[in-house]
C-alpha positions, 0 to 999 in steps of 0.5 A: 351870650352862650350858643345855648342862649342865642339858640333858645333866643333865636327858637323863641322868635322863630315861634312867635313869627311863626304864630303871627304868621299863622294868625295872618293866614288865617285872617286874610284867608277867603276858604276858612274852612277848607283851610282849616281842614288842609292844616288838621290833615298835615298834623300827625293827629290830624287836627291842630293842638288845643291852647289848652293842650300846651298848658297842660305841659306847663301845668305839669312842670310846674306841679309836683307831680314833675318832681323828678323830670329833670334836663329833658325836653318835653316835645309837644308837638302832637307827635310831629317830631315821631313820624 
């Protein structure tokens, strides 16, 4: 397996620990709200991204408009990587 390979590999674990370890929190947590609300404030935008924010991404590669993106990276992230 190239480096590229195993390092997109290992991301897509790291990502899906990292949901299901957000998920757990969320779960057991006694001050829902209060959390809630500590999470929105560590965000660039202050709030959390919408499921539906991140699909958009996807739609958008997947429709012709994206016709002449090619070998980027598209970061969705809510401008966490730009501070």
């Amino acid at each position: 397996m190239s480096t590229t390979a195993a390092n997109h590999k290992q991301s897509r674990r790291s990502a899906g620990h990292y949901r299901f370890y957000i998920a757990e929190i969320f779960r057991k947590s006694a001050r829902l709200a209060e959390l809630r609300r500590e999470l929105d404030a560590r965000q660039a935008m202050n709030r959390m991204g919408k499921p539906a924010e991140i699909a958009n991404a996807f739609l958008f590669l997947a429709c012709d408009e994206s016709s002449f993106y090619t070998a980027s990276m598209l970061t969705v992230d809510g401008g966490m990587t730009a501070e």
